[in-house]
Structure formats: C-alpha cells, structure tokens
N, C-alpha and C positions, 0 to 999 in steps of 0.2 A: 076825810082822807087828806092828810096834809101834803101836799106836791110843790115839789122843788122843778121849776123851769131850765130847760137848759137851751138855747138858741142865740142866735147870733141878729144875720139878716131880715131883710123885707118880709122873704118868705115864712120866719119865724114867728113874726109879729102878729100874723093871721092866727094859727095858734095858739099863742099866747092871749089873745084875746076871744077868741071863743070859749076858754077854760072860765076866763074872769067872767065874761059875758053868762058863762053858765052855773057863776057863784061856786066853784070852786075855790078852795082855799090855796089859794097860791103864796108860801110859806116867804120863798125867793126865787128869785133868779141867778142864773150863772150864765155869763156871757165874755166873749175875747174882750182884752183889753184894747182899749181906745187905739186908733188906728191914724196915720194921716193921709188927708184927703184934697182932692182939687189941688188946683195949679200951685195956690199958696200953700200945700203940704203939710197945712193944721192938724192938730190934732183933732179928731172928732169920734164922738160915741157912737156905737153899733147900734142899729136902729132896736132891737130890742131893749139896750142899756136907756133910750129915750120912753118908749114905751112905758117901763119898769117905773123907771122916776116920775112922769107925769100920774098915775094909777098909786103912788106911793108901795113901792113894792122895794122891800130888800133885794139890794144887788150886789154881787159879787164878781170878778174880773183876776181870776187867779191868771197868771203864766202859763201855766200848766196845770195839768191834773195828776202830778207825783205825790205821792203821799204827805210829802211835809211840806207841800202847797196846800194842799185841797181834803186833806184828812180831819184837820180841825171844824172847816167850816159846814160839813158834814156832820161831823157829831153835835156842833151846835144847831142846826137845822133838824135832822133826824129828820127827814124825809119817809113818808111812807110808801111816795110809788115818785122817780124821777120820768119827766117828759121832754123827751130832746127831739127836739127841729131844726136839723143845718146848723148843728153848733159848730162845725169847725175842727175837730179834735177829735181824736178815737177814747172813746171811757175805758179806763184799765178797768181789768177783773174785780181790784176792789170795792170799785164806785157801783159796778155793776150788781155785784152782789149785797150792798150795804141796802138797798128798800125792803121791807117788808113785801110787799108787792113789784118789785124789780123796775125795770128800767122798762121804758117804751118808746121809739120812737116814728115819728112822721117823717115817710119816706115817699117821696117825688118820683114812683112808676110804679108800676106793677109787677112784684116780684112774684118770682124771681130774676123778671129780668131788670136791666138797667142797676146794677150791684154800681155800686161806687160814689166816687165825685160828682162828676155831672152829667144826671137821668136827663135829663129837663133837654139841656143841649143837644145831648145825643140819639134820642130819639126821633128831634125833626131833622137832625143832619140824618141820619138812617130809614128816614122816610116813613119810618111808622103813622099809621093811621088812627090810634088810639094809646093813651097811656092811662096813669091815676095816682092814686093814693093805696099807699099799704100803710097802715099800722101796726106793728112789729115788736113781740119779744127780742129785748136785745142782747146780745151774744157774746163771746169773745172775737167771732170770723166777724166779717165785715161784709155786714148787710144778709146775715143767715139765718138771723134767727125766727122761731117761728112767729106767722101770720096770724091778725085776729081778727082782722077786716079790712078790704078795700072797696074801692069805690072808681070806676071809670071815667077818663075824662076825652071825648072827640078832639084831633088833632084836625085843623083843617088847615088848606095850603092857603089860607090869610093868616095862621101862627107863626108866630116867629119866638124869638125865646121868652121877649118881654110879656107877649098876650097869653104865652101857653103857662108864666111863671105867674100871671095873676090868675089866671083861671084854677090852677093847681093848690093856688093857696087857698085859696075860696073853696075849693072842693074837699079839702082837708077838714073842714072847722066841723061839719057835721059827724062824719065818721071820725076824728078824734073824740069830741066827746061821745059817742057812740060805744067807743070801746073803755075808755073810762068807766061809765054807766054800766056796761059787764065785767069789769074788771072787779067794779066795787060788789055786786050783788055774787060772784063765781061763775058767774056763764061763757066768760071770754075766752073764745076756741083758742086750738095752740094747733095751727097747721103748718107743719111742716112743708118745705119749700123742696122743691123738686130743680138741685142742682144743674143737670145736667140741660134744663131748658136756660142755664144765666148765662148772662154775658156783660163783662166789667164794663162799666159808665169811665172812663179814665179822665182826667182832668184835660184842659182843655188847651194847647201851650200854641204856641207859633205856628210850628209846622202844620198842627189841627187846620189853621184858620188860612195858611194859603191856596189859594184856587189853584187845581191844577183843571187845566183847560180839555185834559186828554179822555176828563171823565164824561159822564152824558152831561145835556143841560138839566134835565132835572135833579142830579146830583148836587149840581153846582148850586144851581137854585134851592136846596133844601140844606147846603151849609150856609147858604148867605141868609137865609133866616133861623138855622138855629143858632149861630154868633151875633144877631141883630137884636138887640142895639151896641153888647159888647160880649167880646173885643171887637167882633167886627170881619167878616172875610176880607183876605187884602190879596191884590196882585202888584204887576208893576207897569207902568207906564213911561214911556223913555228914560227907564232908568229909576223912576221916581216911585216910592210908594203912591197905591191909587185903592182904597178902600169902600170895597163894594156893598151898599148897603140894600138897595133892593133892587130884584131884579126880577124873569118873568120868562117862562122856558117856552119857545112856540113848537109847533110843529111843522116848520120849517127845517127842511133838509141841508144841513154844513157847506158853507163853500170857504174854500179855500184853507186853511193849517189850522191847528187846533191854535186857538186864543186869538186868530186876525179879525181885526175889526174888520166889517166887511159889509157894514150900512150905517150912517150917522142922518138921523130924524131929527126934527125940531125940538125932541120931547124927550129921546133917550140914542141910545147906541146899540149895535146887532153884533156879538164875540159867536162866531164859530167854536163849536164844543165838539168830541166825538160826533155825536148823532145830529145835532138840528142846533139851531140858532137860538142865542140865549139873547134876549134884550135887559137892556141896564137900564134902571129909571133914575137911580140915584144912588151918589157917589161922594166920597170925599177923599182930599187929595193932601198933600204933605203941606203943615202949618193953614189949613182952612178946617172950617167946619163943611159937616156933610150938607149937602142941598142934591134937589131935582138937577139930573143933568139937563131940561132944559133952559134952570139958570147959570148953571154952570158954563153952557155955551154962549152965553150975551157975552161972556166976557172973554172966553178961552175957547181952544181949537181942539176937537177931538179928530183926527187925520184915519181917514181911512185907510185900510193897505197895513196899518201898523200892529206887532204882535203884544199882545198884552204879556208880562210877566219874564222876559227874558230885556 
C-alpha cells in the first residue's frame, strides 16, 4: 500500500514514524511550508519536513491545497490510502476522495468529543480526567468522519499540555498502525460518531489564556496547565504582564477579593479565587524568562494586599 504522509508538528512525527518503524511504504510527505522562528525569526523547517529528510523521504510544501497547487503532485504520487496528523489545513473534497482507500487521520481525543483545533489544550483546561486517540475516516465536516479505532489516555493533575502532548503521541503509533493493518486486509470498522455528545476544541487566542480570578482555583489551576509551556496563562501585576506557569489549588477558604494576594511564602505566593486559595510556584514576568517564584523573590517584591489583573 503506497501512503502519502501528511503532518506538520512534533506531534506528527510520532506517526510518521511508527508507519516507517513498521515498514510501510511511505511514498512522501506533505507538510506547511517553512516557518520563521525564535527571536532571530529564521526561517526554519517543520519538524516533520526534518523528519522526512533525515529518513530520505520525498517532501512536499505546497501553499495550499487548491488544485493548481496540490493537483499535480498527487497524480504524480497516486497515493493509495493518505495519512494526516496535525497537518495544519482542512483537505478539500478532492484530495479527499483521490485514494483508493481514502484519507485517514490521527486525532488528539476521543471523538466525538474535543472536534477541532486544540483537543489536547482543552481538555485539561475543562478538567477532563481522560482523553485518547481516534483514528478516523475523513470527511468533508470537520472532525466527523467515521471512527475505526481509539485507544485512551489517563489525564492526571501532574499533565500539563507538554506531558499530555507526549503521552498522546506515544499512544497514537500503536492504534495507528493498527488501523492500517485493517484497513489493508477489509476489517476496519466505520463507526459512526454520535454528534450530539461533541463539543468544538476552538483554537486557543488571548482572551483563552487570561486568568479571571472569579473562577474556582481548580479552574484556574487546570488553565495554567493546559496553556503550559505555551502560550502560557497570563494575569497582571501593577500594571505589568506576569505569566503564570505553575500553580497548585489548596483547600483553603478565599480571603479577601477575587485575585488579592493574600500570603507571600519563601517558595511561592497565595491569589484568593472564588472558592479557596490558589498558590503560585512559578512565574514569569515582562522581558524575563520564567523561574520558581522563590527566585524570583531574591531579587524582586511580591506585596501582599495587592490585586492581580486589574
């Protein structure tokens, strides 16, 4: 079975390499064009584009996927069954319907929930206790096509985005080839996804990532690790962005306004939330990198009494 890759990210890479890893013919790749990155704004290749190249794999980096982009390099490939992970792009009807064996992709929850952008994020902001991996007929609707296998992954309150996005790529590589392996012999179920249990993953913008203080602290505490390591939940501090990286909900009852700091430790700092007291352990602040707030205090003053965010 000849297969055409399609992904982008980190997360892509995992499956792209368990296909190789399991001697599949991987024909080429298709991946976003080169991006610029870090302070100096280089250009740099998508980590599947490195991937591809080191493995000697044909690579491709269309613009887009409109037909007098991406029409040619399909009929030169003739793909028999396309596999996309996080590529970045929605595949028009015709990309979709050109394999022989259609289009498939690895999807980051368990559908039908978490449909969209970003599963991953918004599951531990939402406090979920579990998510997974689906493998998925793909569609023209976004993220409905039918299921042929998932696989579950434990969410525990040491997850943040970065531990729950390696754990997710890791748990992908079996159940994607998995479903290959029934795809190729005819046994790959086609289960349809029961709409009315989704709800959209939406991208993840500003507004997402500011703390409002009004919510509980386990709230607060389950955005600050599903934005962790990026973008990061952020508040303000006299005035100044102050970028919450991790923190730690007790059960300690509120005193005083939603967002006052209202105990500074050797080690972290106590923010009043609706319900109970949220502790900070580490933070970072406008033009610094992030560190433990309690080296952040050797040098600098966290002031009691004072309202975060306003």
């Amino acid at each position: 079975m000849k297969i055409m890759f399609m992904g982008t990210p980190d997360f892509a890479v995992a499956s792209l390499d368990a296909l190789k890893s399991s001697g599949y013919d991987i024909i080429s790749v298709v991946t976003q064009p080169d991006k610029k990155k870090g302070r100096g704004h280089k250009m740099a290749h998508p980590p599947v584009y490195e991937y591809a190249r080191e493995n000697d794999i044909e690579i491709f980096q269309p613009e887009n996927l409109k037909k007098e982009n991406f029409e040619d390099i399909l009929n030169s490939q003739n793909p028999e069954l396309i596999v996309v992970a996080a590529y970045g792009k929605i595949l028009p009807e015709y990309v979709l319907n050109y394999p022989k064996y259609g289009c498939i992709n690895v999807h980051a929850s368990l559908l039908p929930k978490y449909r969209g952008a970003a599963p991953i994020q918004r599951c531990i902001i939402d406090g979920e206790k579990k998510t997974g991996i689906t493998i998925m007929h793909m569609e023209k609707g976004l993220d409905t096509g039918d299921m042929i296998l998932s696989t579950e992954v434990e969410i525990t309150d040491c997850d943040n985005y970065e531990t729950l996005h390696s754990k997710l790529a890791e748990a992908g590589k079996g159940v994607l080839t998995e479903a290959i392996k029934q795809i190729e012999n005819g046994t790959a179920k086609r289960i349809k996804q029961d709409s009315e249990k989704s709800c959209y993953a939406s991208m993840i913008d500003k507004e997402t990532a500011k703390i409002d203080f009004s919510k509980t602290a386990r709230e607060i505490f389950n955005l600050t690790r599903g934005l962790y390591p990026i973008p990061k939940a952020y508040t303000s501090y006299d005035g100044k962005m102050m970028k919450i990286c991790l923190t730690k909900p007790t059960y300690e009852k509120k005193i005083g306004e939603n967002g006052e700091i209202v105990r500074v430790c050797k080690n972290s700092f106590f923010v009043s939330c609706s319900d109970c007291l949220l502790e900070v352990l580490k933070i970072q602040t406008e033009g610094k990198k992030e560190m433990p707030v309690a080296d952040f205090l050797k040098g600098n003053t966290i002031e009691k009494g004072k309202i975060l965010g306003v």
